[in-house]
TIMAR-928765 format. One line per field, with one value per residue (C-alpha): residue number from 0; residue in three letters; z, x, y. Coordinates in pm, 1 decimal, always signed. Layout:
<pts>
i NUM, ...
aa ALA, ...
w Z, ...
u X, ...
v Y, ...
</pts>
This chain:
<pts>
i 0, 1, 2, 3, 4, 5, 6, 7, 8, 9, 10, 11, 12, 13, 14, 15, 16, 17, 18, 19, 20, 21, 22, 23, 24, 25, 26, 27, 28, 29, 30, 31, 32, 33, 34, 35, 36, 37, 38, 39, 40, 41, 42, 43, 44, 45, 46, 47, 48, 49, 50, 51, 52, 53, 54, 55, 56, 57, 58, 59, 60, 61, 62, 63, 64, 65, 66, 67, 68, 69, 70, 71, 72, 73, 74, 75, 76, 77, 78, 79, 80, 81, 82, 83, 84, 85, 86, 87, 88, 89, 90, 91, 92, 93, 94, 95, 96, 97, 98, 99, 100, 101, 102, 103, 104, 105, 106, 107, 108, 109, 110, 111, 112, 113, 114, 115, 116, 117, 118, 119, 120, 121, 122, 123, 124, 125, 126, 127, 128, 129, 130, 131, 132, 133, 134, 135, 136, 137, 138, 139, 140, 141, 142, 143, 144, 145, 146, 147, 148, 149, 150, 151, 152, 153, 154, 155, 156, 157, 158, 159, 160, 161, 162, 163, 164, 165, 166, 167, 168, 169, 170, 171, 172, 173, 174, 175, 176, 177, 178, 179, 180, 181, 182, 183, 184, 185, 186, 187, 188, 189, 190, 191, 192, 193, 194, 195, 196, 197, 198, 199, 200, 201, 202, 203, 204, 205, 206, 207, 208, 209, 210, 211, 212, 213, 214, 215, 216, 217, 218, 219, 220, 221, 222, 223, 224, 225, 226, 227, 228, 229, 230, 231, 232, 233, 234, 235, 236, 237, 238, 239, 240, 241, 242, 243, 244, 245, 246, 247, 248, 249, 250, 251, 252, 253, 254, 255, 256, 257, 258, 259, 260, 261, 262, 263, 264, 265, 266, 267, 268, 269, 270, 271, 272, 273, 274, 275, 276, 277, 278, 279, 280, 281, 282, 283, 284, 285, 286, 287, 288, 289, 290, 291, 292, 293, 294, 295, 296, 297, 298, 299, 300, 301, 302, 303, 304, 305, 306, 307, 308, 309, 310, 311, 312, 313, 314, 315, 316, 317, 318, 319, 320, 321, 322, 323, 324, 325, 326, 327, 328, 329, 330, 331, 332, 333, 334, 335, 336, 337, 338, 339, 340, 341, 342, 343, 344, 345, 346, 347, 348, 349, 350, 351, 352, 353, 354, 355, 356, 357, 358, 359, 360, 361, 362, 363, 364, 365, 366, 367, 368, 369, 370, 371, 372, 373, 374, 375, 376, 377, 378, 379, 380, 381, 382, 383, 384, 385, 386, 387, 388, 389, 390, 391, 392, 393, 394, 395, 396, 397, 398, 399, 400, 401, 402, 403, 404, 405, 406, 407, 408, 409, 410, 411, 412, 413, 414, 415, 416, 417, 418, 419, 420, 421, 422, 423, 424, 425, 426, 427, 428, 429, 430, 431, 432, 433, 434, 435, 436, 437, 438, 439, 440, 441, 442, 443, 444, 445, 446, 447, 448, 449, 450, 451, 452, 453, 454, 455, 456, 457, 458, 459, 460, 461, 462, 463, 464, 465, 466
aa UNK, UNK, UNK, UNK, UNK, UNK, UNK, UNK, UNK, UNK, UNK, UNK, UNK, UNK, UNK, UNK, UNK, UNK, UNK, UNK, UNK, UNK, UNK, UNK, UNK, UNK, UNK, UNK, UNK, UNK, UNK, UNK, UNK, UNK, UNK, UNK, UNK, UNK, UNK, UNK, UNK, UNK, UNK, UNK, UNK, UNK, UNK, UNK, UNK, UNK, UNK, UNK, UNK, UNK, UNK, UNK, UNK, UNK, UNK, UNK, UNK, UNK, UNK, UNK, UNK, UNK, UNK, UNK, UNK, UNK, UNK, UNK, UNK, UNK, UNK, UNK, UNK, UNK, UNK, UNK, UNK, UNK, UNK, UNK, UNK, UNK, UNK, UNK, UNK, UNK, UNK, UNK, UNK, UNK, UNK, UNK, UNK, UNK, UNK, UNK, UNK, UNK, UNK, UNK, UNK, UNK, UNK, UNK, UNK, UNK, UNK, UNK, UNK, UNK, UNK, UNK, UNK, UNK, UNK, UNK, UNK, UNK, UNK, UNK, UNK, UNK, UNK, UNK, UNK, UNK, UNK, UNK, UNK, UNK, UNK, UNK, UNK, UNK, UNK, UNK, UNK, UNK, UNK, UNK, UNK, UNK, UNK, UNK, UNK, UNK, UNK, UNK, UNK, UNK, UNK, UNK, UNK, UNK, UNK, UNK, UNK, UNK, UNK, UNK, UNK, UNK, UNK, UNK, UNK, UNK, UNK, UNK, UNK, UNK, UNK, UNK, UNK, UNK, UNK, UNK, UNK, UNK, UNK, UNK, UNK, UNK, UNK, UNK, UNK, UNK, UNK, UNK, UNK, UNK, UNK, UNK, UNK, UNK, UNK, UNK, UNK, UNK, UNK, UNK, UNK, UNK, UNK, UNK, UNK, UNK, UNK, UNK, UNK, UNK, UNK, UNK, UNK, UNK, UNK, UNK, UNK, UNK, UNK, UNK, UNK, UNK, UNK, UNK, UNK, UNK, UNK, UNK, UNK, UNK, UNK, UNK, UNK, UNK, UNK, UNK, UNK, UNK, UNK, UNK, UNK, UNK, UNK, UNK, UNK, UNK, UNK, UNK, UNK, UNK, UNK, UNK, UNK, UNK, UNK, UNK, UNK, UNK, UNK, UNK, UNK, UNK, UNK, UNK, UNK, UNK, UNK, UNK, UNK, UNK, UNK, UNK, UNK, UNK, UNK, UNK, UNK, UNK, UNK, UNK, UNK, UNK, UNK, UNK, UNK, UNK, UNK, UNK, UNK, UNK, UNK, UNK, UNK, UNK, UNK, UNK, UNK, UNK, UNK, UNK, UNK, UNK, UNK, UNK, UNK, UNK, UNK, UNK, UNK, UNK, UNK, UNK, UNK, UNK, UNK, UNK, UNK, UNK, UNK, UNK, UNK, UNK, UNK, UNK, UNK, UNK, UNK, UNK, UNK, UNK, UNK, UNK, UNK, UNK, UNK, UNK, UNK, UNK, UNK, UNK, UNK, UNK, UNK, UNK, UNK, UNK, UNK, UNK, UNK, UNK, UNK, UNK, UNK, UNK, UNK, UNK, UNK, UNK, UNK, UNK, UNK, UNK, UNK, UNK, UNK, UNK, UNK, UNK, UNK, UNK, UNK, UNK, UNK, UNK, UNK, UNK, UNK, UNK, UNK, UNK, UNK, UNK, UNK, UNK, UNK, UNK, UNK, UNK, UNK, UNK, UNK, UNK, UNK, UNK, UNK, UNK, UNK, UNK, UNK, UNK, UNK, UNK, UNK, UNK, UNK, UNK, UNK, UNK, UNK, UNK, UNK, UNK, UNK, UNK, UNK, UNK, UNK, UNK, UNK, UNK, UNK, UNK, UNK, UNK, UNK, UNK, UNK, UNK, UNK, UNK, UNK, UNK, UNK, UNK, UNK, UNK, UNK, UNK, UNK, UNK, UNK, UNK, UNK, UNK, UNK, UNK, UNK, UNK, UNK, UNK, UNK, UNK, UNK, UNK, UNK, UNK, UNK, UNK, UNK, UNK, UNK, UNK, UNK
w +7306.4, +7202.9, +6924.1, +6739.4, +6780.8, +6680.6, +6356.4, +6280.3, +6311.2, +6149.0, +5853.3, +5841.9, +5853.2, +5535.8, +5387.0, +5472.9, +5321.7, +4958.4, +4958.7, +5014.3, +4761.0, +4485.4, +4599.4, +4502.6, +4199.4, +4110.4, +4176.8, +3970.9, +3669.3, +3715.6, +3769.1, +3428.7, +3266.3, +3362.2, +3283.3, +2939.0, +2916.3, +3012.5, +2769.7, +2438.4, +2514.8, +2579.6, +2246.0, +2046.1, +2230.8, +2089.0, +1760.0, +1766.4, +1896.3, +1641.1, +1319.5, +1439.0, +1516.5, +1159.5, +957.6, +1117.4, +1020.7, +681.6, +646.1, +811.3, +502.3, +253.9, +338.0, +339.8, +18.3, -90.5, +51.2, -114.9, -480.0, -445.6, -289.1, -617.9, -851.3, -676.7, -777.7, -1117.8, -900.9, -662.6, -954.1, -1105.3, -766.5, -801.6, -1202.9, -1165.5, -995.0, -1278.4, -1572.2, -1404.1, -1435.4, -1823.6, -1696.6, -1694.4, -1348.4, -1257.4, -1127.3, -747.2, -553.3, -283.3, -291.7, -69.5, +199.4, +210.7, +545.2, +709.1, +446.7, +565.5, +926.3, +1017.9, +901.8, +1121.2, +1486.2, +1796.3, +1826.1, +1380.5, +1364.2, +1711.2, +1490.3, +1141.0, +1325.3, +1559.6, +1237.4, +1008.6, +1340.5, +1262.0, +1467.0, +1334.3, +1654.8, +1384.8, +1150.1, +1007.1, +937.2, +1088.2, +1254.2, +1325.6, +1609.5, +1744.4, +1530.5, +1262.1, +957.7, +834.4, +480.7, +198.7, -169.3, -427.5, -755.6, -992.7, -1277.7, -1130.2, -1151.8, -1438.4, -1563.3, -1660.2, -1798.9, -2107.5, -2256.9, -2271.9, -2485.6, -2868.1, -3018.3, -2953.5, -2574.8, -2541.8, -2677.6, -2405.4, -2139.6, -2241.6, -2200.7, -1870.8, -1723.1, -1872.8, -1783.8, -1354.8, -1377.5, -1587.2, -1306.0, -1226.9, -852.0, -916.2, -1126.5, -825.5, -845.0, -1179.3, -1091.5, -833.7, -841.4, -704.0, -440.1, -727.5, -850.3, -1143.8, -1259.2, -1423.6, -1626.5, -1704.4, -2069.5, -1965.8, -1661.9, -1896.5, -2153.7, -1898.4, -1783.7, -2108.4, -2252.4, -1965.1, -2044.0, -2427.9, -2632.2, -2849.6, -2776.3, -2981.9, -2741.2, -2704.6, -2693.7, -2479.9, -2627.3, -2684.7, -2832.3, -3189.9, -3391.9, -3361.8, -2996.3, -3060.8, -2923.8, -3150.9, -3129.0, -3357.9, -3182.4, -2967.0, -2551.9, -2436.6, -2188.8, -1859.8, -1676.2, -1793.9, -1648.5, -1266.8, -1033.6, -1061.3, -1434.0, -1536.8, -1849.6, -1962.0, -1874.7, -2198.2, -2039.6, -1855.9, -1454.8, -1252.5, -934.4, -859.8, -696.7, -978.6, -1102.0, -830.5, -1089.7, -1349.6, -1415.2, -1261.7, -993.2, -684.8, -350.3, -400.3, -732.1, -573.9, -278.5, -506.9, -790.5, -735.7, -338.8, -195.7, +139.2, +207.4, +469.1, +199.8, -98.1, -234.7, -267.6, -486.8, -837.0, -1040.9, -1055.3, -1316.6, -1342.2, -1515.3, -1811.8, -1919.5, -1917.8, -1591.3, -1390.6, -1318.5, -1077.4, -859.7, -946.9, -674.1, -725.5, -869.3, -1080.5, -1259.2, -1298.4, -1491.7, -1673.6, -1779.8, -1858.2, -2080.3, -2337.3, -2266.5, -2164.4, -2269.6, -2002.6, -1788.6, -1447.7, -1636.5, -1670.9, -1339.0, -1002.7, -874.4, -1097.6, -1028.8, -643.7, -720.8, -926.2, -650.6, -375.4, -572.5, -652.6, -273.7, -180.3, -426.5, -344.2, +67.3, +5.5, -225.4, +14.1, -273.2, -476.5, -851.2, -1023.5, -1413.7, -1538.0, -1871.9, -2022.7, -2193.4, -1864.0, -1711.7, -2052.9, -2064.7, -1656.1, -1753.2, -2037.1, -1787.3, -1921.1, -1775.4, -1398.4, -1264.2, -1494.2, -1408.2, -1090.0, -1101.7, -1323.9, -1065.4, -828.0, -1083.9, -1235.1, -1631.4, -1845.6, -2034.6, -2410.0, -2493.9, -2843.6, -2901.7, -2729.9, -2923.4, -2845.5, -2468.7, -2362.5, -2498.6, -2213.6, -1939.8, -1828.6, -1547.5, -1459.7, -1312.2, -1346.7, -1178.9, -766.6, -516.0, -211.0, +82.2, +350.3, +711.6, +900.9, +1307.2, +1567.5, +1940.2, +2164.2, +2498.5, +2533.3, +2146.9, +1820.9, +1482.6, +1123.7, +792.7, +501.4, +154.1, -159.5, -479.9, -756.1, -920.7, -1241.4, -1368.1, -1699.5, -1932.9, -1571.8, -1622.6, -1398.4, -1077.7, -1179.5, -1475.4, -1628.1, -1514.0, -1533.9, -1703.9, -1849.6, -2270.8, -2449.0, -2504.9, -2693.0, -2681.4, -2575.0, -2707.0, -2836.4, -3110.1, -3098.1, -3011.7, -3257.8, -3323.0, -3076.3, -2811.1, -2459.7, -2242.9, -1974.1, -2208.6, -2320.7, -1966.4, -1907.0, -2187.9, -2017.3, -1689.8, -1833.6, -2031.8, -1724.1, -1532.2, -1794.7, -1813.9, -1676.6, -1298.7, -1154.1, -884.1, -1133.5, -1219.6, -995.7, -1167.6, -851.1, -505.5, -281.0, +148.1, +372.6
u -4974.3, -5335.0, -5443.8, -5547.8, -5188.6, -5011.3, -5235.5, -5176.1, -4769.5, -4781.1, -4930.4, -4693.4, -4406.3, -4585.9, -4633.1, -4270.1, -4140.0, -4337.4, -4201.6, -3822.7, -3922.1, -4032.1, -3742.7, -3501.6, -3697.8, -3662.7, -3303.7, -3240.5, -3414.8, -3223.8, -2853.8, -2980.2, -3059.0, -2773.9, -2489.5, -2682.4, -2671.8, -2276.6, -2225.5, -2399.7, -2193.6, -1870.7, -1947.6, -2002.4, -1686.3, -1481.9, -1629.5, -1560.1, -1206.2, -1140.7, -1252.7, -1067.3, -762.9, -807.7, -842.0, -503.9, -356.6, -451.2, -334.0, -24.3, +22.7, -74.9, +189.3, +428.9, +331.6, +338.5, +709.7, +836.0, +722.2, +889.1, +1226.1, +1192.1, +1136.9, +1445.5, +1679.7, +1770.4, +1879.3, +2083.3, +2233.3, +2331.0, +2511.4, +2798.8, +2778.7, +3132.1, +3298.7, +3189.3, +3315.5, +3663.9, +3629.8, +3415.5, +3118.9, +2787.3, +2619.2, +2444.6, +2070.4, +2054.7, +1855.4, +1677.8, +1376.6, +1600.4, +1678.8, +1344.5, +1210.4, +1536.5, +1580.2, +1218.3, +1284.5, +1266.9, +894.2, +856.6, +768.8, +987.2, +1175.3, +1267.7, +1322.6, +1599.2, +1753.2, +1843.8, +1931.6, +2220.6, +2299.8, +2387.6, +2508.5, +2222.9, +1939.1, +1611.6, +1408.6, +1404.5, +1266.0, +897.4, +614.6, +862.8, +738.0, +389.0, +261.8, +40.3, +203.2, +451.8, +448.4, +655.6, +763.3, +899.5, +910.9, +1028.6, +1139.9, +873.6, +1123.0, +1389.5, +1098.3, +982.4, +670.1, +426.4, +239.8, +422.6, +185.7, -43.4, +191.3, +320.0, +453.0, +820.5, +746.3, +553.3, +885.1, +1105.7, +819.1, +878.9, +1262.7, +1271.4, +992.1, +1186.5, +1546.3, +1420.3, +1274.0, +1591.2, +1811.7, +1815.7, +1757.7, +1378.8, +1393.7, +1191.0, +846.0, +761.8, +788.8, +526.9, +178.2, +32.0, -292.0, -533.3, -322.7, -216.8, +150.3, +251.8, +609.5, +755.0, +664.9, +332.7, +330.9, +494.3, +263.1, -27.6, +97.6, +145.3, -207.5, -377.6, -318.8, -236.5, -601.5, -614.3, -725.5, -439.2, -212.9, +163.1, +438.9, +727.6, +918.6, +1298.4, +1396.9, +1384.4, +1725.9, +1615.9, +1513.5, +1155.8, +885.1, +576.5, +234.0, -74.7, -290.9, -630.1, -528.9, -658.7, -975.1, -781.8, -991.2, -1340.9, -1263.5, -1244.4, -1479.2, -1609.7, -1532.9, -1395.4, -1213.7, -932.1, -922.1, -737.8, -622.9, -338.0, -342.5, -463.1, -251.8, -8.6, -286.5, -443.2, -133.8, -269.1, -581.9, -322.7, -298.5, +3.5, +63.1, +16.7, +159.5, +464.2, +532.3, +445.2, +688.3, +982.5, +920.3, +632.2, +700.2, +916.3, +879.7, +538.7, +686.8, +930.6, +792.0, +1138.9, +1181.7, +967.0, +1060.5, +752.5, +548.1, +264.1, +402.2, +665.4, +835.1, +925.7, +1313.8, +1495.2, +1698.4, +2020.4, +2189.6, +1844.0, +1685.4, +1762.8, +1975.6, +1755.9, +1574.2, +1930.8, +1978.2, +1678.8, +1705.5, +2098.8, +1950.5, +1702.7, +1987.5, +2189.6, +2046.3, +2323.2, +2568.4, +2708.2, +2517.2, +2208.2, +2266.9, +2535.1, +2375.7, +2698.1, +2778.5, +2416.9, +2473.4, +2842.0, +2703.0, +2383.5, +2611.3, +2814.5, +2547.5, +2455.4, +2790.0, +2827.3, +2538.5, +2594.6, +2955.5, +2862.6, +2550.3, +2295.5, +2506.8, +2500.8, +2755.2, +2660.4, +2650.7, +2457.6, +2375.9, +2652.5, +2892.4, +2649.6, +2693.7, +3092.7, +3078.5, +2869.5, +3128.2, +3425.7, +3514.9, +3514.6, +3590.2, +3409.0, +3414.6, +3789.2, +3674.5, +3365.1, +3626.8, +3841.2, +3586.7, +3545.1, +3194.8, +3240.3, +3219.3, +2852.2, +2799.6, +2490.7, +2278.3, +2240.9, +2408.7, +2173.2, +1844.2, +1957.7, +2059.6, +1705.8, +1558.3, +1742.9, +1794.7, +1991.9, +1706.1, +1410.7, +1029.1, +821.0, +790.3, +547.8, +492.8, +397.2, +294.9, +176.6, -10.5, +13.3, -126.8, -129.2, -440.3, -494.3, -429.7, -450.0, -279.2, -486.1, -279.7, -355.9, -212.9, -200.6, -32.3, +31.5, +241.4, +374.2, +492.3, +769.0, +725.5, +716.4, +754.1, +861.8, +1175.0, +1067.4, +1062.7, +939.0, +618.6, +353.7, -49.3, -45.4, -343.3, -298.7, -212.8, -509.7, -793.0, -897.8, -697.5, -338.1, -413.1, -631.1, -971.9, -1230.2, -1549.3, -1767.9, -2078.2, -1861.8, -1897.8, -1609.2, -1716.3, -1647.7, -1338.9, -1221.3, -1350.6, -1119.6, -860.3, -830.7, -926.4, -615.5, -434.8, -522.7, -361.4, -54.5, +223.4, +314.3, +649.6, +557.2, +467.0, +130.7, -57.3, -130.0, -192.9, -398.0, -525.1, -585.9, -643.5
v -22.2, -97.8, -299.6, -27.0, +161.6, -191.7, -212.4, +159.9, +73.5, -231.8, -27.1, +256.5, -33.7, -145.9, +163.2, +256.9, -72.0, +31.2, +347.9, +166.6, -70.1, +197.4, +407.3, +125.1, +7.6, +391.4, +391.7, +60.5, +198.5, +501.0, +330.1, +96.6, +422.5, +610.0, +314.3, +297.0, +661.4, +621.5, +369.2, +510.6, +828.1, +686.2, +440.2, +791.5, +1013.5, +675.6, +684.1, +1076.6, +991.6, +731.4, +947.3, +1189.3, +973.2, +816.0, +1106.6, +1293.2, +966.8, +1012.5, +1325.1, +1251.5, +924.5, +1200.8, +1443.1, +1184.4, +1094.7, +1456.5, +1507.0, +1185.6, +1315.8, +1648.2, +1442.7, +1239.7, +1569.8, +1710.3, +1422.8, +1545.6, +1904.9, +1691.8, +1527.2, +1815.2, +1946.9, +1646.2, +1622.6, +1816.9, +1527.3, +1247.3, +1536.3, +1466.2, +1129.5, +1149.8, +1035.5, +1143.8, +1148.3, +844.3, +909.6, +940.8, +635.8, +886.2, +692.8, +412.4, +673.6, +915.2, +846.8, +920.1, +1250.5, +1370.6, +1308.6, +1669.8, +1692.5, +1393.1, +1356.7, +1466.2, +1169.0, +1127.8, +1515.2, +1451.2, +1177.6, +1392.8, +1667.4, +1435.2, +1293.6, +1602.1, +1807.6, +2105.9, +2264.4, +2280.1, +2478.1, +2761.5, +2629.0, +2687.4, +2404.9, +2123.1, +1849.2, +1573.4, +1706.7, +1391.4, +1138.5, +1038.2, +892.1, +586.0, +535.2, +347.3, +460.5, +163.8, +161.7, -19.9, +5.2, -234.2, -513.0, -745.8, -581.7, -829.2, -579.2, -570.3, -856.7, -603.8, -401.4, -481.4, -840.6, -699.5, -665.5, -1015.5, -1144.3, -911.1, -1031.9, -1403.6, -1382.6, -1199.5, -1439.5, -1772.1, -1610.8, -1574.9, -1930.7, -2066.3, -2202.4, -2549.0, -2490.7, -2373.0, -2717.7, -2891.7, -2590.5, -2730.5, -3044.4, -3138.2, -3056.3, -2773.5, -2691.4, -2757.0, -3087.0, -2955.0, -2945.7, -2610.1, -2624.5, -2304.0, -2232.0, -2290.9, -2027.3, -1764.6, -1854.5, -1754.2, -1501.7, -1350.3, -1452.2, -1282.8, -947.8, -934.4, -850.1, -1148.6, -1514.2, -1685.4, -1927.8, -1746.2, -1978.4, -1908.3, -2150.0, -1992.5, -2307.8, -2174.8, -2057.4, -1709.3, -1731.6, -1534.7, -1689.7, -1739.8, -1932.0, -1893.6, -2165.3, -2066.1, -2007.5, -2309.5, -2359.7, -2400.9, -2135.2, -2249.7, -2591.5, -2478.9, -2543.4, -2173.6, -2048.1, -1746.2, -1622.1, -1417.1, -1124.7, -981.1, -675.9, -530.1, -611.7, -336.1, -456.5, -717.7, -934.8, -965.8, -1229.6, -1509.4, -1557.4, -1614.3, -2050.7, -2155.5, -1914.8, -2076.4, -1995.2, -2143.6, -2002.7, -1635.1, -1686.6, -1741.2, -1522.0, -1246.1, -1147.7, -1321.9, -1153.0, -958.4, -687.2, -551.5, -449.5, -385.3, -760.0, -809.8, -969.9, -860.8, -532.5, -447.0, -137.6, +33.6, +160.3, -154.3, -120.2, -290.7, -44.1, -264.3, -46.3, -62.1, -439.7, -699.4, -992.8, -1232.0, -1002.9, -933.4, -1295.0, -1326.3, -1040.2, -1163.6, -1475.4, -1305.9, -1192.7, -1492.3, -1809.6, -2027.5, -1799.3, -2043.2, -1862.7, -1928.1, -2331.0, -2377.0, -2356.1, -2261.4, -1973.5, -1881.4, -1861.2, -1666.2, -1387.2, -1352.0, -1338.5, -1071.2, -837.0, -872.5, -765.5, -499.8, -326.9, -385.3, -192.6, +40.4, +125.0, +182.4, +363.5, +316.9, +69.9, +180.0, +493.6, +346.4, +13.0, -48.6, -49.3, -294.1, -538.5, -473.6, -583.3, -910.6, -977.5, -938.8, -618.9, -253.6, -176.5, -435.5, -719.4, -836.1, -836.0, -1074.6, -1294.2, -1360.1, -1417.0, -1737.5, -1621.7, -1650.5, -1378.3, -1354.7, -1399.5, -1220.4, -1323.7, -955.3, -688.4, -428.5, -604.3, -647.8, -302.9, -202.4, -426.1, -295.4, +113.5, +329.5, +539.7, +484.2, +684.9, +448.5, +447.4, +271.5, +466.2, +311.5, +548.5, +466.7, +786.3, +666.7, +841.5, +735.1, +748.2, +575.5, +220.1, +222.3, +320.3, +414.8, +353.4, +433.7, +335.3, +449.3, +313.6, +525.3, +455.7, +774.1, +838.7, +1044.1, +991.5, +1342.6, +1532.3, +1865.1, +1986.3, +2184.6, +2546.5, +2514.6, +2690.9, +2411.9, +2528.1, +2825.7, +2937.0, +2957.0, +3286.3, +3503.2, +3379.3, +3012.0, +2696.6, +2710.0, +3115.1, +3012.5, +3270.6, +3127.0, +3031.3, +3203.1, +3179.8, +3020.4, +3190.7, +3301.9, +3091.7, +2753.8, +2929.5, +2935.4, +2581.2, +2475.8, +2622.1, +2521.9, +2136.0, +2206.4, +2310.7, +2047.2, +1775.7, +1941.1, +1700.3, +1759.3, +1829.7, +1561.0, +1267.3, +1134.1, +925.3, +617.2, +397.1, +527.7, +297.6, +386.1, +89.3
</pts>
């Protein structure tokens, strides 16, 4: 080969090398572009997939929450269904607790697997039936019953119900075992008795800024105070006041002086994973529900209308007549034990069907101050429920929740079947013509506003939160 030849080859070589070179440069920026490409897109199909995920889950919450108010309206028609076997015995029907068994009574609108489980259980077949079913998902649930709670709300209320508030909050922090909370100082190194906790808790929601004593002391064991609520909030390291109206969620209660972790964890929610635990609620009617409120919420609320009773003062008759209610409602499976409030005040006394029995036991029978004043504290039927649903749907390698809390209330709830959202009789709102000069469209307005308020068969939502 000549030199000429070998300089000719030795610049195709080079030229051939470029070319490799830009070929691979080209193919780098195109692999970079391409796993970018790849990326951005599969970032976007996930964010698709997730929204999508997340707003079936939704729905799926929703419709649970949907079902449990119309299992709720139904219980006065259940009621009715068995009010034949309490005539035979003179007694009226007790109201139904289906809120403490709805998730397994809406099973069949469930998924596969909850729909397989009611229908094993009540030995039916439910392949023919219409709009069954979560295809995708399932919901979980659990519906509790704000009424068998102390509502601290009710220092928002009138004088009589600061005086019903004080008792119920002093009766659940009588007993001597709780004697230890008030006496050590809490995370801010303050120590907190219990007048003054009760006190706060009181002065936070009522609308005035005199100091409220909780002292039941006194002969006529009212509580009374006419001095100013003192400066406690203004003096912490970031200020704030009073907020002299009532709590919009049970949260709200940790900015109230006194309630520190501790004090939550044995009085407020004792356990965060069940709701039903949970002593205090800021909702309500205001009356305790005895055949649904929890152990230690009875104690208090006894000790509220008696605080000299000897399970109010005795840490061992305190621990007898918890582990009684415990075991009366684990045989009785949730099933009420008082048809009104007087059998629940006869059964304190040692009277009734169940009284004799709680005396031999060795709890001693209850003297109440008032019998009158205390059966107006306490009620056998509840209006007030939390739901708490959970919408889950399964993707790959991953699981999206959603979950929404409502409280509902059944307050003034007309029974299912009855005339709800009618439009009024001809003429204006509630048949009276309209004025003169007023258009038909603001008549119609006027109506379907007035529609609209009417009560609902399923409750009122007072309460909606998703999260």
């Amino acid at each position: 080969m000549t030199r000429q030849q070998r300089k000719r080859a030795k610049k195709r070589g080079k030229q051939r090398g470029i070319a490799i070179i830009m070929v691979l440069g080209a193919l780098s920026v195109m692999t970079v572009m391409l796993a970018e490409l790849q990326f951005d897109t599969s970032a976007y199909v996930a964010a698709a997939v997730a929204d999508r995920d997340s707003v079936q889950a939704e729905y799926m919450a929703r419709s649970a929450i949907n079902l449990s108010r119309l299992l709720i309206a139904t219980e006065p028609a259940i009621r009715g269904s068995i009010a034949p076997l309490f005539l035979l015995m003179k007694r009226a029907p007790p109201q139904l607790p289906v809120w403490e068994f709805a998730e397994r009574l809406l099973a069949a609108f469930n998924d596969k697997e909850a729909a397989a489980g009611y229908a094993s259980t009540l030995g039916v077949s439910i392949e023919s039936g219409k709009n069954l079913g979560m295809p995708n998902g399932r919901f979980e649930l659990e519906i509790v019953d704000e009424d068998s709670k102390i509502n601290a709300n009710l220092g928002a209320a009138n004088d009589i119900a600061h005086i019903r508030l004080a008792k119920e909050l002093m009766g659940v922090m009588a007993p001597l075992q709780y004697s230890s909370l008030f006496e050590q100082r809490d995370g801010s190194g303050q120590f907190h008795d219990r007048q003054t906790i009760c006190s706060a808790i009181i002065d936070w929601s009522d609308t005035d800024e005199q100091f409220f004593s909780c002292d039941l002391s006194t002969s006529s064991q009212a509580p009374t105070g006419n001095a100013v609520e003192d400066a406690y909030y203004q003096l912490l390291e970031k200020p704030y006041r009073r907020k002299n109206a009532p709590f919009d969620s049970i949260e709200e209660l940790h900015m109230v002086r006194g309630i520190s972790d501790d004090y939550w964890a044995t009085f407020v929610d004792p356990d965060p994973t069940r709701p039903d635990k949970r002593v205090m609620t800021v909702w309500g009617q205001g009356a305790i529900n005895v055949n649904s409120a929890n152990a230690q919420t009875l104690l208090g609320v006894v000790c509220s209308g008696a605080p000299a009773a000897e399970i109010c003062v005795d840490p061992s008759q305190a621990s007898m007549f918890l582990m009684g209610v415990t075991m009366a409602r684990g045989i009785t499976m949730g099933a009420p034990l008082f048809g009104n409030a007087q059998e629940f005040i006869a059964t304190m006394k040692g009277q009734g069907q169940l009284g004799p029995l709680l005396t031999k036991m060795g709890m001693k029978p209850v003297k109440f101050l008032s019998e009158t004043e205390f059966a107006k504290s306490i009620t056998t039927e509840s209006k007030v429920f939390s739901i708490y649903a959970v919408g889950v749907v399964k993707g790959y390698k991953r699981e999206t929740r959603v979950k929404i809390t409502t409280v509902v209330d059944f307050r003034n709830a007309p029974a299912i079947g009855a005339p709800v959202g009618q439009p009024p009789a001809a003429g204006g709102a509630g048949g009276i013509p309209p004025a003169p000069g007023t258009s038909s469209s603001s008549s119609s307005s006027a109506a379907g506003i007035g529609a609209v308020l009417q009560p609902n068969p399923a409750g009122t939502t007072v309460y909606f939160r998703i999260d």
